[in-house]
N, C-alpha and C positions, 0 to 999 in steps of 0.2 A: 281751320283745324290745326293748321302747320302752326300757326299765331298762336293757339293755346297751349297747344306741346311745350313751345319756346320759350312760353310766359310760365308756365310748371314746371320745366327745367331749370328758369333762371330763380324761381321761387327754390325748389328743391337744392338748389346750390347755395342762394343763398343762407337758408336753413342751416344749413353741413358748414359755411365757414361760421356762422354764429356759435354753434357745436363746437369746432374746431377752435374758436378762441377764448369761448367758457372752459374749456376740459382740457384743452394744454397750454395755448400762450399765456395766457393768465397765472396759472399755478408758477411755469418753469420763468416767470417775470418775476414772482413772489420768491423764491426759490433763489435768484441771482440775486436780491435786495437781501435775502437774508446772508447771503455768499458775503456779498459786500459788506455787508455791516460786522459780520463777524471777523473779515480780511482788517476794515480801521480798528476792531478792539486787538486785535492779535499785534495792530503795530504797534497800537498803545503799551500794547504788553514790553512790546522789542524795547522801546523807546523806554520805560521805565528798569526795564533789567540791563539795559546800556548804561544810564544812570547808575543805579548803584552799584555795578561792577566799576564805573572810574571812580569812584568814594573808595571801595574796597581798595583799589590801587593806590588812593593816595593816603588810606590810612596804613598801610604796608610798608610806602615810604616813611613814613611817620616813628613807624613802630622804635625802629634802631634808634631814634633820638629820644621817645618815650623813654625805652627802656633804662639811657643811658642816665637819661636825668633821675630816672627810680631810685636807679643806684648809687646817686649821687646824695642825694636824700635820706638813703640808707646808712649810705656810710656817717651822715653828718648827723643826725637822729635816728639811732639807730634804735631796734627793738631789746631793750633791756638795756642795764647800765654799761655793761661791756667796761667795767675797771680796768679789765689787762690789756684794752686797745687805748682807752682813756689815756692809760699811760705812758705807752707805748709813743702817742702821739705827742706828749707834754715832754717827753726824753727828745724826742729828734726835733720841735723846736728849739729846745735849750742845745742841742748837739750843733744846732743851723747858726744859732744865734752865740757860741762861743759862753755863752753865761753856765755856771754851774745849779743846778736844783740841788737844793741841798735838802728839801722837805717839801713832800705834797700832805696838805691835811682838808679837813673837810668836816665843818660843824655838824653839832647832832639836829638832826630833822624835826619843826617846830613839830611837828603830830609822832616822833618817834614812841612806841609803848602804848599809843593809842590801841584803846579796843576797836576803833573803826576809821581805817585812815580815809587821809581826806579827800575827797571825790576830786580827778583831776579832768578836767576838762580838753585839756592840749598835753602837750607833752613833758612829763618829768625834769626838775633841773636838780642837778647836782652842783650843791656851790663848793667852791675850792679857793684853798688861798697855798702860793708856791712862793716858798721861801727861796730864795738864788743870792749868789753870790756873782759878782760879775760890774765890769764899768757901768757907767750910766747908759752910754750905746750899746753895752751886748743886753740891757736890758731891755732897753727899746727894742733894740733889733727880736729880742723873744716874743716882744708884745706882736710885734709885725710877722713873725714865724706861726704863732700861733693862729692868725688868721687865715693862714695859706694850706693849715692840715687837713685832710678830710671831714675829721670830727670838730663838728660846729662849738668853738667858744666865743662865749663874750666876757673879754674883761672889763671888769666894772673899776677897776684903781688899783692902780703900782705907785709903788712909793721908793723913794730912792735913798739909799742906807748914804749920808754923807763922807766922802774917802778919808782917811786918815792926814790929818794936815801934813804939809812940806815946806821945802826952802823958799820966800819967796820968788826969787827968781824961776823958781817950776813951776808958781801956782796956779799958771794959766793953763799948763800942758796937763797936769797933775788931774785939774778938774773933768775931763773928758778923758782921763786914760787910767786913773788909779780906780781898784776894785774896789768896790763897795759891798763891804760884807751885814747880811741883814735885809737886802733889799725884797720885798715884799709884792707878788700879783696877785689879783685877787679877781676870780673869772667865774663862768658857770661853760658848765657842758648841760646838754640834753638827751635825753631817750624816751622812744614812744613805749608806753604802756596797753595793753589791751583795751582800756576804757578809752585810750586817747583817739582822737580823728586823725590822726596820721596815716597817712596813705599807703607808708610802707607795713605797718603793721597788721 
């Protein structure tokens, strides 16, 4: 009798821990898998917002030199003709370079009076031709000023006004130091236009 008690007790128990591992270990087993899996997306998270905050850092570093190049751009292609800085810059090469401008002038525009001017792709040129007077070095020297202004020109051909002859015995000094009046650059400036892909525009 005591043998069968013992045997329905140990049935009865084991009953209650099959009970006990269906209805709790099981769920709160499920329950920490789902802990965990949520705990590796969460660092994935970490790990990806770590990442783009050091981008963010080093686009910040970045920015000051962005910017400065922007305005380097601006100043050299600038938005619209800007004639009175144009100028402005063509006077203090000739000032750097000791030559005198005696005339800026500027052909008329092959589509000027067009009903529909012409579709420009990049950026506007303005061609120019600068009359100077000045040695053959202060012209050079203007060609080489010109390159150093902010606003972007390119000259296409200078031509050099022959000095007025001398004694032989100067003709050698003469040639590098007497003024040349007549002497002729002939360059382009540029500016961006609305339609143009210029960056600063």
């Amino acid at each position: 009798m005591t043998r069968r008690i013992l045997i329905g007790a140990a049935l009865v128990l084991v009953v209650v821990m099959v009970g006990w591992f269906e209805g709790f270990s099981q769920p709160e087993s499920h329950h920490i898998a789902n802990l965990q899996q949520q705990e590796q997306v969460a660092a994935g998270k970490v790990t990806q917002l770590d990442a783009q905050y050091s981008t963010l850092i080093r686009s910040e570093k970045q920015l000051p030199a962005e910017r400065a190049a922007l305005a380097k751009l601006s100043a050299a292609v600038p938005n619209g003709p800007e004639l009175d800085n144009l100028v402005k810059s063509l006077w203090a090469a000739g000032d750097a370079s000791g030559a005198q401008l005696v005339d800026i002038s500027s052909p008329q525009p092959a589509d000027f009076g067009a009903a529909t001017p012409a579709t420009l792709s990049g950026p506007a040129e303005i061609n120019l031709t600068v009359s100077v007077n000045g040695t053959p070095a202060q012209v050079e020297s203007l060609v080489n000023h010109l390159d150093s202004q902010p606003r972007l020109f390119v000259v296409d051909s200078f031509s050099l006004q022959n000095p007025a002859p001398s004694s032989p015995s100067g003709a050698a000094k003469t040639n590098s130091t007497a003024t040349g009046a007549g002497s002729s650059v002939t360059l382009r400036a540029f500016y961006a236009m609305a339609s143009s892909d210029n960056p600063a525009s």
